[in-house]
C-alpha positions, -999 to 999 in steps of 0.1 A, spaced: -755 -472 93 -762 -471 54 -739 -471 30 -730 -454 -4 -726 -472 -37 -710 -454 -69 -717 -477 -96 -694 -477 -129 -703 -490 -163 -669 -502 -174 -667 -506 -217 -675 -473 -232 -673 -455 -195 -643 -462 -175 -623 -480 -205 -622 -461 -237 -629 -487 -258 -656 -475 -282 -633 -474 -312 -625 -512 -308 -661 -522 -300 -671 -505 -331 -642 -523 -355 -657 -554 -338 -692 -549 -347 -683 -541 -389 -665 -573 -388 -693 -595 -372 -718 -573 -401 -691 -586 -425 -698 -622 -413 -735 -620 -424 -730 -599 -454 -739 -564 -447 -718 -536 -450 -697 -518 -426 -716 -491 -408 -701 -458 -397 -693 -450 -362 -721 -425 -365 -746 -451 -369 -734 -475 -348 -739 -449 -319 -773 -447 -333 -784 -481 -332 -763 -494 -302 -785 -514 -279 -783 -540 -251 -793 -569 -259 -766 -571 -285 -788 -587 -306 -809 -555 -312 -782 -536 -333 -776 -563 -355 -811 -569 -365 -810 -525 -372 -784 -531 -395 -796 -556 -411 -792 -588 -397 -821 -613 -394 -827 -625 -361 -833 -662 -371 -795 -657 -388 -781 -641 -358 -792 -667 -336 -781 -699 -357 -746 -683 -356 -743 -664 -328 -712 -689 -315 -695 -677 -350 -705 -643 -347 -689 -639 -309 -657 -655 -322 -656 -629 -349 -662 -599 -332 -637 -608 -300 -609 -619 -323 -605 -582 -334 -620 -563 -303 -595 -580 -279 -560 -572 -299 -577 -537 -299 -590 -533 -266 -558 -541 -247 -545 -508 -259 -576 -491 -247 -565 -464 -222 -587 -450 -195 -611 -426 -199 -592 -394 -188 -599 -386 -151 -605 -419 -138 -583 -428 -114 -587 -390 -100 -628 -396 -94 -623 -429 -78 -599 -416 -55 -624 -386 -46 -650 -412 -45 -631 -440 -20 -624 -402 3 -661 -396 2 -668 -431 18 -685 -447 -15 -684 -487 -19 -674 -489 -55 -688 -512 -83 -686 -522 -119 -715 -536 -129 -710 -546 -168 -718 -567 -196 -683 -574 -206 -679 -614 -198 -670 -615 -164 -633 -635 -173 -625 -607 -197 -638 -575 -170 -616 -590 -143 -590 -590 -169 -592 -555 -183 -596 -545 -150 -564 -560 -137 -544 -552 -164 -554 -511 -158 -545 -514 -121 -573 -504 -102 -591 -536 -90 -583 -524 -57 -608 -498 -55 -636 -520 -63 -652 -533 -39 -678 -551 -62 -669 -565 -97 -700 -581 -114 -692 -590 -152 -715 -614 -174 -715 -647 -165 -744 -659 -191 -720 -661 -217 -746 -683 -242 -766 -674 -268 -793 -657 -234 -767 -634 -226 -769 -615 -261 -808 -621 -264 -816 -611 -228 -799 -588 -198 -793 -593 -168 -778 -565 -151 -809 -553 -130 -810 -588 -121 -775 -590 -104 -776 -557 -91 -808 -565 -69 -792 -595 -57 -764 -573 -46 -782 -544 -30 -806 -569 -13 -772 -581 5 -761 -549 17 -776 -518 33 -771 -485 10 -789 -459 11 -798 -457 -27 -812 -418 -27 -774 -411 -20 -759 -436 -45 -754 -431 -77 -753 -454 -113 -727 -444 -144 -726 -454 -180 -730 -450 -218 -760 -468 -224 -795 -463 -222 -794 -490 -194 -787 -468 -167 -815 -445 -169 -833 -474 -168 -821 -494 -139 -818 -459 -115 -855 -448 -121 -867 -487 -114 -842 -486 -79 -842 -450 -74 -805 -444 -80 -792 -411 -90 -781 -416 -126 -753 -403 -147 -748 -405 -183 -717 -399 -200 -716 -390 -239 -678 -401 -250 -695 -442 -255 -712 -466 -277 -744 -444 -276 -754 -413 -295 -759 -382 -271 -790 -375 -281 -807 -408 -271 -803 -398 -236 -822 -369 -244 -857 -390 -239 -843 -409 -214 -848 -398 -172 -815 -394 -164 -806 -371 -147 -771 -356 -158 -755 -362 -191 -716 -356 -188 -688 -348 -214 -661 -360 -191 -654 -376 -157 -643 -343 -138 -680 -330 -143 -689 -365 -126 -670 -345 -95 -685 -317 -95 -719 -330 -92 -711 -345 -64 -699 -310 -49 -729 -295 -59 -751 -319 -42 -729 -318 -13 -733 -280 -12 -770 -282 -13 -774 -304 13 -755 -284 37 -777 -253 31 
């Protein structure tokens, strides 16, 4: 019998931590010698790899690069005292528990560093509806040049029977869209993280949410649909 998979982006999706990823980010500019950038702009320019929204505000690659250990210590020295005041988005727990009733396998897939996604995690109290926690484990200057997430969520799915028409993909990036039209994943985008809520507007997801309650009631919907 297949299986369902709800798939959670964690920073900027299940943690509201947007706020302390952007303080991060004006500090690291700091380091090279640009100036802070609003949180406007920041949303604007956001990317994965990291090392795309420092080069669009300003920062040569080859500079990047050469001090990317520096630059990592930087912008972790004031996300983490920030971050571990970083509530839940509202209506989290409440959609996990509607998820783990509706027989869903649950997963982060991020690319917070594994140590510190376990941690976060932990410290919030929900581990125990995971089933699958995949954080960043390439934690060199590749992981910031390069991502991975496809990559480890293949691995996964080609280790498990879902049925991927009936699983679903969650997050603030432009990521998502991405990796649910390459596996045929239903995809969800929410507008409350790191990216602007007009860049999903070119993207093929297809929902864009304002809060986690309207993740729900998509659900519902679909599961009214199917029944007629």
């Amino acid at each position: 019998m297949t299986k369902k998979l709800f798939i959670f982006d964690w920073n900027g999706t299940l943690l509201f931590d947007t706020l302390a990823n952007h303080a991060g980010f004006n500090e690291t500019l700091k380091l090279f010698g640009q100036e802070p950038v609003s949180h406007e702009q920041y949303r604007d320019t956001m990317d994965f790899p990291l090392v795309h929204v420092y080069t669009r505000n300003g920062v040569a690659v080859d500079d990047y690069l050469s001090r990317f250990q520096e630059a990592t210590d930087v912008f972790f020295a004031t996300y983490r005292p920030l971050a571990k005041s970083c509530p839940l988005r509202e209506g989290t727990v409440e959609l996990l528990e509607f998820l783990a009733d509706q027989d869903f396998d649950l997963m982060v897939l991020s690319n917070q560093n594994d140590i510190d996604l376990h941690d976060q995690i932990a410290e919030r109290h929900i581990t125990r509806y995971f089933k699958i926690i995949s954080g960043n484990q390439e934690n060199s200057v590749l992981g910031y040049t390069t991502t991975n997430k496809l990559q480890r969520l293949e691995k996964i799915l080609a280790e498990n029977d879902y049925d991927l028409s009936q699983s679903y993909i969650i997050g603030d990036s432009l990521e998502e869209p991405d990796i649910a039209h390459r596996l045929g994943l239903n995809c969800i985008s929410v507008t409350w993280g790191c990216f602007s809520r007009h860049r999903f507007e070119k993207t093929t997801t297809n929902h864009v949410i304002d809060d986690l309650a309207q993740a729900q009631e998509i659900l519902q919907k679909s599961y009214l649909k199917e029944a007629i």
